[in-house]
Structures are given as C-alpha cells and as structure tokens.
N, C-alpha and C positions, 0 to 999 in steps of 0.2 A: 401481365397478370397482377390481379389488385395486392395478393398477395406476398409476393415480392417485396423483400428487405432490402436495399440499397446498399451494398457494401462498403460505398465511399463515406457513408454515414459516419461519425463518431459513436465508439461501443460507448461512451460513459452519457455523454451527453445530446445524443443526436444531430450533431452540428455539422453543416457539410464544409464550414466556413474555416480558412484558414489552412496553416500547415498540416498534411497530416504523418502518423508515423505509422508502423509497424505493431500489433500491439503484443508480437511474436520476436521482436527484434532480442535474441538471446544478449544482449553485452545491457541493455537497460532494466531487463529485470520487470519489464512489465506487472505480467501475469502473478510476481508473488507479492509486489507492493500494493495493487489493487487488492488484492487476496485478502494483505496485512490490514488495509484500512479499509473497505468497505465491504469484506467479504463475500465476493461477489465472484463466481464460480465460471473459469473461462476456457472454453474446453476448442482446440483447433478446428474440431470439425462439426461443431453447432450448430452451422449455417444460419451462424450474424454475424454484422461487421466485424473486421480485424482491426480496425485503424481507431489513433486516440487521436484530437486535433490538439493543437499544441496548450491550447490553453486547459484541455484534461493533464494534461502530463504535467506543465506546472501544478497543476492542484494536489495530486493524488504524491508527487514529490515532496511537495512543501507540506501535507497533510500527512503523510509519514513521518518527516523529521517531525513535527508538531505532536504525533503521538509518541513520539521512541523517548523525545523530553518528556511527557507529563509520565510518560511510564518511570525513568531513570529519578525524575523526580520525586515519583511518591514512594520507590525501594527506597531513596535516600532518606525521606522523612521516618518512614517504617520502620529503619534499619536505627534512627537516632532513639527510639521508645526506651523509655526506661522499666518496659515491662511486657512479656509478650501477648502481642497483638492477633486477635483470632482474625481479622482480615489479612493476617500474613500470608495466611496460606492460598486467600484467592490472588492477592498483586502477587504473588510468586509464581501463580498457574496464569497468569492472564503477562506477565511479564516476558515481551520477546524481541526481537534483537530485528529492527527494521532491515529490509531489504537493501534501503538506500544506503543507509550505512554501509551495510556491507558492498554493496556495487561500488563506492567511489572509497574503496581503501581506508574508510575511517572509523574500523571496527574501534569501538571501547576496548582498552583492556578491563575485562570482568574479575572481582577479587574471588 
C-alpha cells in the first residue's frame, strides 16, 4: 500500500541507516527529552515509527544538555541583576529541569 509508513524508519529523522532503538525504551527517557527539546508530541499508538537511530539520540541527548545549560545559565545572570528584571518572570516559566539530567543521576541541587 502506497500509504504505508515504514516502522523501521527513524521517528526524528527518517533514516533507516544505522542502529536503532526503542523510542519507548522506559530506563532512556525518550519521549520526555524529545518533548523537552523539540516539542514534538509522541503518542504509542499513532501508527508512526517507534525507533530513533543512534545518531537521533545523540542529538536530542546532547541538545538537551545544551539547553538545561543555557537555561541554568541565564537564571544565573538574572538572578546577579541589581535590580528586578520584568523577563524574570518568563526564564522562570520557561525554566525546567532536563530529562537527561534527571535519567543519569545528575539532578542540580536547586537553591
């Protein structure tokens, strides 16, 4: 059928090339670091590909750490202001705590 999706596909990228993984695999956290960074809406029974190929999962990993720094970053400049800051209130609504982080044990401690 022409319209038939290929499941072996990559969800992010289309790619059939390469490792692939699970993009349900509960211990990696898929579903909420995609979420985090490209807010893209993954629902199990969709019927589209499940699988990320390896080179989606380093991006979307290293593209989280990349955001949780520029975020941790600009509370930190925010928080040094010697006078308050009406964008406070949006980095403190837009301010959230990566998935990755949390999956490999290296929560911040938050003050």
């Amino acid at each position: 059928m022409a319209n038939e999706i290929n499941e072996d596909l990559c969800r992010l990228c289309a790619s059939n090339e390469g490792i692939k993984m699970n993009i349900f695999e509960p211990e990696k956290n898929f579903i909420a670091k995609i979420n985090f960074v490209l807010s893209i809406v993954i629902a199990k029974h969709d019927h589209l590909p499940k699988m990320l190929c390896h080179k989606c999962v380093f991006k979307v990993e290293e593209y989280c750490e990349f955001r949780q720094l520029c975020l941790s970053t600009d509370k930190f400049f925010r928080s040094k202001l010697p006078w308050p800051d009406d964008s406070s209130q949006q980095g403190t609504f837009l301010f959230q705590t990566c998935p990755v982080t949390l999956a490999r044990g290296g929560a911040e401690k938050k003050n």
